[in-house]
FIFIFI-456286 format. One line per field, with one value per residue (C-alpha): residue number from 1; residue in one letter; x, y, z. Coordinates in steps of 0.5 Angstrom, whole numbers, plus 500, padded with zeros to 3 digits. Layout:
<kevos>
nr NUM;... .
rest A;... .
c1 X;... .
c2 Y;... .
c3 Z;... .
</kevos>
This chain:
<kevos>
nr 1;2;3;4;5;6;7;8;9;10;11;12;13;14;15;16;17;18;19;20;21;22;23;24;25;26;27;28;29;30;31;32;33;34;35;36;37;38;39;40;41;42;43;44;45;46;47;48;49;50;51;52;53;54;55;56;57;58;59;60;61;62;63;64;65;66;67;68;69;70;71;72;73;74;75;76;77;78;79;80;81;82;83;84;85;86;87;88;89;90;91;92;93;94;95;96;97;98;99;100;101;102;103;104;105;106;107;108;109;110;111;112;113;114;115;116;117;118;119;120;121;122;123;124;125;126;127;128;129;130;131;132;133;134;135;136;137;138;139;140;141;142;143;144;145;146;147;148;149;150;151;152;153;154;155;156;157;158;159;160;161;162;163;164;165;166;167;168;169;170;171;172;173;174;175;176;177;178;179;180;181;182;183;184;185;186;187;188;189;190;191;192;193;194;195;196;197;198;199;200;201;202;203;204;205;206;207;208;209;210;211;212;213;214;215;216;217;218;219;220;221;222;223;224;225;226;227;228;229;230;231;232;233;234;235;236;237;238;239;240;241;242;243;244;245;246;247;248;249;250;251;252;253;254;255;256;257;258;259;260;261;262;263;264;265;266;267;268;269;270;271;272;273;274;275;276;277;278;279;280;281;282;283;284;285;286;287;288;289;290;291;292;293;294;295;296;297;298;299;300;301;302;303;304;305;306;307;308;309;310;311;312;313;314;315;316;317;318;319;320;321;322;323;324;325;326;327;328;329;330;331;332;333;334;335;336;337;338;339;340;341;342;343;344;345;346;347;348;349;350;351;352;353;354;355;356;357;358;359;360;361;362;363;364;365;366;367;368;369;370;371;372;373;374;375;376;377;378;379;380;381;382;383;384;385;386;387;388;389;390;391;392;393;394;395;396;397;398;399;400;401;402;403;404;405;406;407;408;409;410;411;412;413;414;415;416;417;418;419;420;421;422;423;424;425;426;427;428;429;430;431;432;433;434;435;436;437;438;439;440;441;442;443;444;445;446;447;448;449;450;451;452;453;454;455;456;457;458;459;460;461;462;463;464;465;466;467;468;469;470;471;472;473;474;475;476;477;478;479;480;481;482;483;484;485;486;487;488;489;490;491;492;493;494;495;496;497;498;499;500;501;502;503;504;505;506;507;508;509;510;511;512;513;514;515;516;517;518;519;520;521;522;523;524;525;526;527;528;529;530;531;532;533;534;535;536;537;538;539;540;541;542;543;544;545;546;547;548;549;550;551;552;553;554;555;556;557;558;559;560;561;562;563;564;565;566;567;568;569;570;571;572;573;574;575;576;577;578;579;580;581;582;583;584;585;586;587;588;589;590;591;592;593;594;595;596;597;598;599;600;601;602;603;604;605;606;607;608;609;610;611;612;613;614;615;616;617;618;619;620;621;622;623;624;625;626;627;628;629;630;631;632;633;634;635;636;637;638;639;640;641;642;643;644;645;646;647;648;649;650;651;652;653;654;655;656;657;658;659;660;661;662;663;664;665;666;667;668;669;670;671;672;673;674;675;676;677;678;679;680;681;682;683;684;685;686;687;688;689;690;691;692;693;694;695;696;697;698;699;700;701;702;703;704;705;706;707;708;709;710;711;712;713;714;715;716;717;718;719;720;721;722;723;724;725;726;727;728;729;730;731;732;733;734;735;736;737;738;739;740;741;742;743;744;745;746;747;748;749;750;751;752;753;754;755;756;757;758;759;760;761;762;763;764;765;766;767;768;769;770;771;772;773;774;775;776;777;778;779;780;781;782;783;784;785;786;787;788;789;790;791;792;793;794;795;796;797;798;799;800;801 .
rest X;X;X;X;X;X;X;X;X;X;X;X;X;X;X;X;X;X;X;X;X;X;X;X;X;X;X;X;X;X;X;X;X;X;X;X;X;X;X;X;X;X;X;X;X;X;X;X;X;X;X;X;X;X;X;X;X;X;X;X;X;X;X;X;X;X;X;X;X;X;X;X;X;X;X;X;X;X;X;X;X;X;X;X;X;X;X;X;X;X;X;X;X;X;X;X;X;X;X;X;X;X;X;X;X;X;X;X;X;X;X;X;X;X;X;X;X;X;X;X;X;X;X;X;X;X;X;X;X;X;X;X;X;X;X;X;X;X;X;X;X;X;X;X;X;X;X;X;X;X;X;X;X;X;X;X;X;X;X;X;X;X;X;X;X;X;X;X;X;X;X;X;X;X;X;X;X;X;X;X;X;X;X;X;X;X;X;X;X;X;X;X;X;X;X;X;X;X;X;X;X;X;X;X;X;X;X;X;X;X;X;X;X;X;X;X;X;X;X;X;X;X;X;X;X;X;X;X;X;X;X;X;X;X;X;X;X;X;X;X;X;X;X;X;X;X;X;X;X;X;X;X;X;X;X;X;X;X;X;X;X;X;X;X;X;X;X;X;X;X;X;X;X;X;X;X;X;X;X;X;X;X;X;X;X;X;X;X;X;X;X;X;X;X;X;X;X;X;X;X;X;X;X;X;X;X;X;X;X;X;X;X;X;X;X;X;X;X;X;X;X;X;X;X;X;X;X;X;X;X;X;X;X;X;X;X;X;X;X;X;X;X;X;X;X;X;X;X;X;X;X;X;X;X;X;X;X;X;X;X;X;X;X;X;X;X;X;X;X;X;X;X;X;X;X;X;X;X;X;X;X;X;X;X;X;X;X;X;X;X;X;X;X;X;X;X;X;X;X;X;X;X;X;X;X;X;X;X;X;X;X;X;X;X;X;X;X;X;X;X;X;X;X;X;X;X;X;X;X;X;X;X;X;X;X;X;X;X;X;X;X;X;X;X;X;X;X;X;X;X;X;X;X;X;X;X;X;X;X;X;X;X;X;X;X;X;X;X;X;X;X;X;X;X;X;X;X;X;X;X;X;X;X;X;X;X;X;X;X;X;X;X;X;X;X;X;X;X;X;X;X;X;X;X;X;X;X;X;X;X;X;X;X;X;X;X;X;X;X;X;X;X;X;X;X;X;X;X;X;X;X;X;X;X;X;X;X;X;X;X;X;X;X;X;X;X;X;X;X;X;X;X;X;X;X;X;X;X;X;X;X;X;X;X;X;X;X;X;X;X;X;X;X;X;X;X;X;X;X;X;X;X;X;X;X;X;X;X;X;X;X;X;X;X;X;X;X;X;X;X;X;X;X;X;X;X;X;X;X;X;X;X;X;X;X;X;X;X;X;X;X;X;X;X;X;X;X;X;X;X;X;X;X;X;X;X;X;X;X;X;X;X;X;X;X;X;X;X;X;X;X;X;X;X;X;X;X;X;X;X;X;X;X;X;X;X;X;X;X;X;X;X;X;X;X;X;X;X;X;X;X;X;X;X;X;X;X;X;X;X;X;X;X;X;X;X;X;X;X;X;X;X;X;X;X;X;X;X;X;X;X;X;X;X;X;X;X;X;X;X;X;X;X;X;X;X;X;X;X;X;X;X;X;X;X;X;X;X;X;X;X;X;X;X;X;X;X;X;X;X;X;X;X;X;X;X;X;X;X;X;X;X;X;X;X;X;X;X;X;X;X;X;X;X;X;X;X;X;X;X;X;X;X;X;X;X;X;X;X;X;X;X;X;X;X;X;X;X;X;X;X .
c1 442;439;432;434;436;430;425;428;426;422;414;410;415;416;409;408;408;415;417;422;422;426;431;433;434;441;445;442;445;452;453;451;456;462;460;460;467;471;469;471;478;478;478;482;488;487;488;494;497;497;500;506;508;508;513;518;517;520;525;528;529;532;537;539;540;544;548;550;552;556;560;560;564;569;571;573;576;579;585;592;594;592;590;584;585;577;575;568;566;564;570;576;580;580;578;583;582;586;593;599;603;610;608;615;616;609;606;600;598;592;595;602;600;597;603;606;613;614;614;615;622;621;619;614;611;610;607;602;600;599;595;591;589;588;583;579;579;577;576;583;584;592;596;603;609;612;618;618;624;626;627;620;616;608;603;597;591;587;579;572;566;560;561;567;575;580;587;589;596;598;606;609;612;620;619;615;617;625;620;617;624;627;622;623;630;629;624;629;634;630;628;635;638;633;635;642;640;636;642;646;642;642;649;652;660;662;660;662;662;666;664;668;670;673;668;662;656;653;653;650;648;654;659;655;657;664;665;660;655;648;645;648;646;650;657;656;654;661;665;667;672;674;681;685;690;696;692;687;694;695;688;689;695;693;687;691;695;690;683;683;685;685;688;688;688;688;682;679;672;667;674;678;684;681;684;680;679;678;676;675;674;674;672;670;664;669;670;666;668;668;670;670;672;677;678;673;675;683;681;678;682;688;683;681;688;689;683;686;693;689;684;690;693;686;685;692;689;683;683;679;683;681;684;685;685;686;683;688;687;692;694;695;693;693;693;696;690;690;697;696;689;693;699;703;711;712;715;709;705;711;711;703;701;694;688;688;695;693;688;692;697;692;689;697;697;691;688;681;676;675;671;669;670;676;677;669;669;675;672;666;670;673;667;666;671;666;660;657;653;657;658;658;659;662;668;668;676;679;683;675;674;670;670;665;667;665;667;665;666;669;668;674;674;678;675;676;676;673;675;671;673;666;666;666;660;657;657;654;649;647;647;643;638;636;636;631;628;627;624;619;617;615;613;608;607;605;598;600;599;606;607;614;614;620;623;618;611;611;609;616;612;607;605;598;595;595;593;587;585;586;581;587;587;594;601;602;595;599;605;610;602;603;601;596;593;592;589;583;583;583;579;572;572;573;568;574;579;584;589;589;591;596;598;599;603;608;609;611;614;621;623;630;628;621;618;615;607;603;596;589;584;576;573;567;566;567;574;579;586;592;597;605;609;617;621;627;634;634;627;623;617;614;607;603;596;595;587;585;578;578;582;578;572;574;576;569;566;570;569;561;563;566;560;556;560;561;553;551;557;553;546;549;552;545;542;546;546;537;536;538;534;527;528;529;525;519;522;525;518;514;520;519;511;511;516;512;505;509;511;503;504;498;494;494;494;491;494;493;495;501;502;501;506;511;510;510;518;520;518;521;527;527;526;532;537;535;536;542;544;541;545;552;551;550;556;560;558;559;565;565;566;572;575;576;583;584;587;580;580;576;573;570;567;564;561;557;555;552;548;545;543;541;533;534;539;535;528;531;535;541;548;555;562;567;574;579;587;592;596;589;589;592;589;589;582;575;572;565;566;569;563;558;560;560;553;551;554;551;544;545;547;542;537;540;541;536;533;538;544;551;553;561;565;573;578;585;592;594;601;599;592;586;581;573;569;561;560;552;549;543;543;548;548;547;553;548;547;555;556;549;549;553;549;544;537;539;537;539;534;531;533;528;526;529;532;537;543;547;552;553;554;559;563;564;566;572;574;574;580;583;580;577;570;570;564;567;561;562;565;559;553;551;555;562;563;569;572;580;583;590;593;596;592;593;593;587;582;577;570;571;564 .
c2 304;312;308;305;311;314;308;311;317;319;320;322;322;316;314;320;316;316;320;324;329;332;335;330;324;328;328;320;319;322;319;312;312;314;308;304;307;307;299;296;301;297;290;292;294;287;284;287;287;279;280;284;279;274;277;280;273;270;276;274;267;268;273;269;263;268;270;263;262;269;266;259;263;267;261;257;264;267;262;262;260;263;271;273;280;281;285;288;290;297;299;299;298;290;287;283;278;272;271;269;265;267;275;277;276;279;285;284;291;290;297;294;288;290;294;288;292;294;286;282;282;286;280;277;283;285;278;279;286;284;277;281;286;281;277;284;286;279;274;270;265;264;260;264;263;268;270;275;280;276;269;265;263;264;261;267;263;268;266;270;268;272;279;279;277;275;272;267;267;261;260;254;247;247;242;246;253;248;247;254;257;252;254;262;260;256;261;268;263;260;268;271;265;266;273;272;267;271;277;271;269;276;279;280;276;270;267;259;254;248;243;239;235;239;238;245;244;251;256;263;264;269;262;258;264;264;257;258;254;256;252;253;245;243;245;243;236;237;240;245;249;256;257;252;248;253;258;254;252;259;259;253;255;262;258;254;259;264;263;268;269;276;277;278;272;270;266;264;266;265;263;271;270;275;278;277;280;273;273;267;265;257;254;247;246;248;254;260;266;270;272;281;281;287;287;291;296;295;297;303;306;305;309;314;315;316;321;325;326;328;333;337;337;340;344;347;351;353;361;359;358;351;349;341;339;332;330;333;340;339;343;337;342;347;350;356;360;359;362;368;369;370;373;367;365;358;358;360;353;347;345;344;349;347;351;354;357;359;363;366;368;371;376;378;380;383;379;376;381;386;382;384;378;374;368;366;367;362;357;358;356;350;348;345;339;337;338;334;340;345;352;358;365;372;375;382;383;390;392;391;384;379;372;367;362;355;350;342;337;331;323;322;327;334;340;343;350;354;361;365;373;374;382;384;379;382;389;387;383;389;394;389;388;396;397;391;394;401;399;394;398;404;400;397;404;406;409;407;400;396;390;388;383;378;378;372;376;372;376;378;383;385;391;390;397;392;386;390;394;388;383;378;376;375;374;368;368;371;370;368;368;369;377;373;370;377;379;374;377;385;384;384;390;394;395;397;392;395;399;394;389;393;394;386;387;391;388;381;384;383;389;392;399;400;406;408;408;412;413;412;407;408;401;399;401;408;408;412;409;412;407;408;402;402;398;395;392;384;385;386;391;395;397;403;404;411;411;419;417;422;428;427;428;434;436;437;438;445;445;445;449;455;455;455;460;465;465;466;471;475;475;477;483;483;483;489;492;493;490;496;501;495;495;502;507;504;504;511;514;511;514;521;521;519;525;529;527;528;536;538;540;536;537;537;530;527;523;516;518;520;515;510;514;513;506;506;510;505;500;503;504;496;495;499;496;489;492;494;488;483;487;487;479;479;483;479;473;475;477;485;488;492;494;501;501;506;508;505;510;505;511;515;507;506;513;514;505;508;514;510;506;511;510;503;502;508;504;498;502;499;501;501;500;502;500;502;500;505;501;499;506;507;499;499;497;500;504;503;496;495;500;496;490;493;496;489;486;491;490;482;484;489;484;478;483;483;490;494;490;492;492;492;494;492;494;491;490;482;482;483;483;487;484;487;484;486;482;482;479;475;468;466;461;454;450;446;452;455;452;456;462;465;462;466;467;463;467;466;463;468;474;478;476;478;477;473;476;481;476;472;479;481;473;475;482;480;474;480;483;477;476;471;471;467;466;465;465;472;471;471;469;471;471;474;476;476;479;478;484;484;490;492;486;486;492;489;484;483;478;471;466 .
c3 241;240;240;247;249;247;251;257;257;264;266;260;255;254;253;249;240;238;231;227;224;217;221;225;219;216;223;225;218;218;225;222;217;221;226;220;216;224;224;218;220;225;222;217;222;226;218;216;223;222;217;218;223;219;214;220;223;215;214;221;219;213;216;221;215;212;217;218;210;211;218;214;208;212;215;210;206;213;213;215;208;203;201;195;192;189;184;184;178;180;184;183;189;191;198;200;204;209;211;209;213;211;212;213;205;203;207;211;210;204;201;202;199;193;191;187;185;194;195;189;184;179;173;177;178;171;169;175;173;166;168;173;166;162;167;169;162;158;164;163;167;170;174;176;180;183;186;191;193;198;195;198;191;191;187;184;181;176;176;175;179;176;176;179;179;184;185;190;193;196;199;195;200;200;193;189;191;188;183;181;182;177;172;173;172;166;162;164;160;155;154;154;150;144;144;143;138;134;134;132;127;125;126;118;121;122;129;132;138;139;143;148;142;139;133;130;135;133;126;125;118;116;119;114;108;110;108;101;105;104;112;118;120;113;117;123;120;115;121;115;119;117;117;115;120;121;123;128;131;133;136;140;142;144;147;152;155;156;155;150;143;139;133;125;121;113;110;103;103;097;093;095;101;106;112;118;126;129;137;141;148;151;157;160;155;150;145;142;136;132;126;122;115;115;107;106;111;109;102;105;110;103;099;104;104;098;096;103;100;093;097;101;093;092;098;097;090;093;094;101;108;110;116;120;127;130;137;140;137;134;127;122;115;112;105;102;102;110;111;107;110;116;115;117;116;115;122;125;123;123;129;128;134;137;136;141;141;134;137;142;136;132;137;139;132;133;126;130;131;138;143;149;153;149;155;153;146;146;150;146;139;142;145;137;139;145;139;134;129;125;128;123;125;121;124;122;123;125;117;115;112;113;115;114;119;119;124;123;128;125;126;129;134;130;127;121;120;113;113;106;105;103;104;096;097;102;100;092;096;101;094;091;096;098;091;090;096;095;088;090;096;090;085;090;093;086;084;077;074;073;069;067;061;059;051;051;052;059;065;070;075;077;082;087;083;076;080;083;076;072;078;080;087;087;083;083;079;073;074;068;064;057;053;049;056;060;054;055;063;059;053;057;059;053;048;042;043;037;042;046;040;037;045;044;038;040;046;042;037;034;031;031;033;037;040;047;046;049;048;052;054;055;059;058;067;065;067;064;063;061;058;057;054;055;053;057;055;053;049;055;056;061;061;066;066;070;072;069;071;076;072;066;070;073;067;065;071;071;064;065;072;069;064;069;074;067;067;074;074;069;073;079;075;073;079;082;077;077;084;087;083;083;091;093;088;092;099;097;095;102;106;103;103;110;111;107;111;118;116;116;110;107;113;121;122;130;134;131;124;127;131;125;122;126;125;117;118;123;117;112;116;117;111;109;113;111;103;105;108;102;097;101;101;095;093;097;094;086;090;087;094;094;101;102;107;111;118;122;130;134;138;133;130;136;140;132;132;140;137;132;136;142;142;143;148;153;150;154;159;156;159;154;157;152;153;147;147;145;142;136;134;127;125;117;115;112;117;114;114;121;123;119;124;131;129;127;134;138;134;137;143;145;142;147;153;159;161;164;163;161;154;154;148;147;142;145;141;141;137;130;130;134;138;137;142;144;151;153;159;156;157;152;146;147;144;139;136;137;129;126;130;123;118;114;116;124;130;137;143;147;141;139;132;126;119;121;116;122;123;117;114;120;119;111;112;117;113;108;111;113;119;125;127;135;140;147;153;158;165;168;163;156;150;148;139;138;131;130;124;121;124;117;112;104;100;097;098;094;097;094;092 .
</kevos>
């Protein structure tokens, strides 16, 4: 078609030779392939289009077969007659389908009719529920007649089709539903009477029928033992009777006047003349009895009367009131000890009084204790005759007695009342108690180790001390263990095991007269135990292990400290006594020789030589101070410093601290604001001391101060002691640094450098006079020492290591 195109061309074009060139191959050729791909998509849609029509027109077909099997089947499920319940095997509410015709016996509503219970009698739906379990669970199949509530019988058939359970329920023709109602009846009858059988079977007392004739037709098993026959079926082919004529004289005669015949009547059983409890009953289809065997219970009731009248003889000897009420509430005993409990006169109980007029009498007499609400503890009392479990209470009576109450229900409807005085009892068990009390409480409280032993060497008690030294988790682990067994537990940790042993011995031993032991065990553990073994009445022991361990090593830790304290104590007198010749004959000759350099004696000196003077005096002074302050430390640690007391006057103390220091405080352009309490003066300490401290906080504040600050120094009185305080404006002490500040050799941030030793040596001097040293922050900035003195301290004090 392109060449086509081509040949018709106009004019000499298309007689012009026809050729293509490279760059029009590619396009022709993608041109061409799309043509050929759009082509074969067609075709392939026409194909596929044909097809799809087939299926749809086979897919129609078959729905239309199977809408017809569909309205085939709902025409023969959807009947009048009939109802199906179909369970699917993935759901569990069923589909119900049909009707029945008599829908005014069963609900025609899907929901109503699967309640069983609502429409049928309660034992046809109990059966059904249990066969529709049965056949959804196991795929039993069933055929029920049921009884609805109103009287209409129905038919349920149970079956399983594939995956599924149904039930059909068809309504019963007059003869069938006569029929099934019938055979309803027969099965409750057939179900009532082999209960009732086998209770006869089962009952231990003589049970008989008589038939119309007069002759036996039924024998329990009890009727057949009477007769001292072994098979019911034996006496009734025998007609074997169990009373003898005269006696089944008097039953029919009974029977023929009343229908009825109950009474007490004599027979031989198994060769003994018993008296039985015969009732009998007759009616058309003749006569029905049985028979109790009241001798057993005639030879009780004698004996029990018998042992009552022995156990009032009895009760009336015991010390413990007890009192016997009947049904009625009525008092029918009482012993002696109740009436004396009481105080009561013999008049007072004669005419058997109730409880609850008893009560009445003895609150009266104000015997019963005080009660807030006396109506309610009464009731409260006699609600025992309504029980069945005994009450117990204590009465604590108003003459200071008491009672332990027990109030016991009895079989036949009365109470009895025990009353015991267990006041002595109380108190020797209160005694008893506290003092086991207070004696556990300190043996378990005890550091010591406590071991009690029986005349037997067994162990008796023990205390968490001795379980923990010894390695024993708990008591029970020792308890009532043998001496020679614990010594298995105690020998491993001791490397000499003779004390122990004669220990053991003593412990076991018989001897008349046996001393205490005491003495002291070393372990292998490097424990140190003192051991204390006394011995106790009945042949018993009681050992104690007090752990030394801590002592012992004290002992001789003090022992080598005060060696050691006793030799350092010489160095320091040693060090005193030639370090301060050692520091300051070298420091004394570079003071003078620069004194004498300074006086032109030598020689006229120039400017730089005096210059460089003047610093080797300012040295020297330095020096000087940090000497002195080094050999007070030290004499306060080797505790020789010795206070001079005086009366201390601040405002001498303070104006020569600011003279010495004059020449920095104008060099820094530092100003003192001085304030000194009258009622400071006159405090007793030593001034040269106290002056040492203010010159050493000054030199600190005027290190931490700003130039041209203020530098306030205070004396005030507070109650018994007096406050020196020096406040500057620097920029105070970080609280990190608050608990370091005193130690030796610690400078504060931003303070010019130094030794470091001003203020410990102010801590230990006012500790020295018995004093306080605090650091507070200023009002406004900077840091505030604060140095709290005794007003009248000690006579003497003398520094402590």
């Amino acid at each position: 078609m392109a060449l086509a195109g081509l040949a018709g061309l106009p004019g000499g074009a298309a007689a012009a030779p026809f050729t293509i060139d490279d760059a029009s191959v590619l396009p022709l050729g993608i041109f061409g392939g799309a043509l050929s791909f759009a082509l074969l998509s067609a075709f392939w849609l026409i194909r596929e289009r044909a097809r799809t029509g087939e299926e749809n027109a086979e897919l129609r077909a078959n729905f239309s077969s199977l809408r017809a099997d569909r309205d085939r089947l709902a025409a023969l499920v959807e009947v009048k007659d009939q109802r199906i319940v179909v369970w699917d095997g993935s759901a569990e509410k069923p589909k119900v389908i049909g009707q029945l015709a008599q829908s005014e016996d069963a609900p025609a509503e899907p929901d109503s009719f699967l309640a069983f219970g609502g429409w049928l009698n309660a034992d046809s739906a109990g059966r059904l529920d249990a066969a529709i379990a049965v056949l959804r669970k196991d795929g039993n199949q069933f055929d029920l007649s049921l009884e609805t509530a109103k009287g209409s019988m129905f038919e349920a058939q149970g079956r399983v089709s594939g995956g599924h359970a149904f039930v059909r329920f068809l309504p019963l023709d007059s003869m069938r539903s006569e029929l099934a109602r019938l055979e309803a009846e027969h099965d409750r009858l057939g179900r009532r009477f082999s209960l009732l059988d086998a209770l006869l079977e089962k009952l231990p007392e003589a049970f008989w029928i008589n038939g119309r004739d007069g002759k036996l037709a039924y024998a329990n098993p009890a009727y057949a033992k009477a007769v001292e026959l072994d098979d019911p079926d034996k006496a009734i082919a025998e007609n074997r009777p169990l009373f003898d004529k005269k006696e089944r004289q008097i039953i029919q005669s009974a029977l023929e006047e009343g229908k009825h015949f109950f009474g007490q009547l004599p027979a031989v059983v198994a060769g003994d003349r018993r008296m039985m409890d015969a009732s009998c009953a007759a009616n058309e289809n003749g006569v029905a009895g049985i028979a109790i065997d009241r001798s057993e219970v005639e030879a009780v009731r004698a004996t029990l009367k018998h042992t009552i009248a022995s156990h009032e003889q009895t009760f009336d000897h015991l010390t413990t009131a007890i009192a016997i009420f009947d049904s009625r509430q009525k008092l029918q005993f009482h012993n002696s000890a109740f009436q004396q409990l009481w105080d009561l006169a013999a008049g007072d109980v004669e005419d058997n009084p109730s409880n609850g007029d008893l009560l009445e009498m003895l609150r009266s007499n104000r015997k019963l204790p005080e009660t807030p609400d006396w109506k309610r503890w009464k009731e409260g009392l006699l609600a025992t005759y309504q029980s069945t479990e005994a009450k117990e209470e204590s009465w604590h009576l108003p003459d200071g007695r008491t009672l332990r109450v027990i109030i016991n229900p009895q079989n036949q409807g009365g109470t009895s009342w025990v009353f015991e005085n267990v006041t002595e009892e109380l108190a020797l068990r209160s005694d008893y108690n506290s003092l086991m009390r207070t004696q556990g409480e300190t043996l378990d409280h005890l550091n010591e180790a406590v071991a009690v032993f029986g005349s037997d060497g067994r162990v008796r008690l023990t205390n968490p001390a001795f379980l923990t030294l010894w390695g024993v988790e708990k008591p029970e682990d020792i308890a009532g263990e043998h001496v020679n067994e614990l010594s298995t537990r105690i020998k491993p940790f001791l490397d000499d095991a003779e004390r122990w042993e004669s220990l053991r011995l003593e412990i076991t031993g018989v001897r008349d007269t046996r001393d205490d032991l005491v003495d002291r065990l070393e372990l292998n553990t490097g424990m140190i135990l003192d051991y204390h073994l006394v011995h106790l009445p009945a042949g018993q022991s009681m050992l104690t292990f007090a752990d030394m361990t801590a002592a012992a090593n004290v002992e001789r830790a003090l022992k080598e400290r005060n060696d050691a304290l006793e030799e350092s104590g010489a160095l320091k007198n040693r060090f005193l006594q030639h370090v301060s010749y050692e520091l300051r004959a070298p420091l004394t000759s570079i003071a003078g020789f620069a004194e004498i350099l300074s006086s032109d004696v030598p020689g006229e000196l120039n400017g730089k030589q005096r210059e460089y003077l003047g610093y080797i005096s300012q040295a020297s002074d330095v020096l000087k101070a940090l000497i002195d302050d080094v050999l007070d430390l030290a004499t306060i640690d080797a505790g020789a410093m010795v206070l001079d007391l005086d009366t201390v006057h601040f405002e001498s103390v303070i104006e020569d601290c600011i003279a010495m220091q004059a020449d920095k405080l104008k060099r820094f352009g530092l100003k003192t604001g001085n304030f000194v309490d009258p009622a400071a003066e006159g405090m007793t300490g030593d001034p040269a001391r106290i002056r040492q401290v203010l010159q050493n906080l000054l030199a600190n504040a005027i290190d931490a101060a700003p130039d041209g600050s203020t530098i306030c120094i205070e004396v005030r009185r507070q109650d018994d002691a007096v406050e020196l305080s020096v406040q500057d404006e620097g920029p105070g002490i970080p609280k990190n640094k608050l608990a370091a500040i005193f130690e030796r050799f610690e400078n504060g941030e931003g303070q010019k450098r130094g030794a470091g030793l001003g203020l410990a040596i102010v801590r230990s001097l006012v500790e020295l006079h018995g004093g306080e040293v605090r650091i507070e922050q200023g009002e406004k900035r900077g840091a505030r020492f604060v140095c709290v003195f005794p007003y009248k301290p000690a006579a003497s004090r003398q520094a402590a290591e």
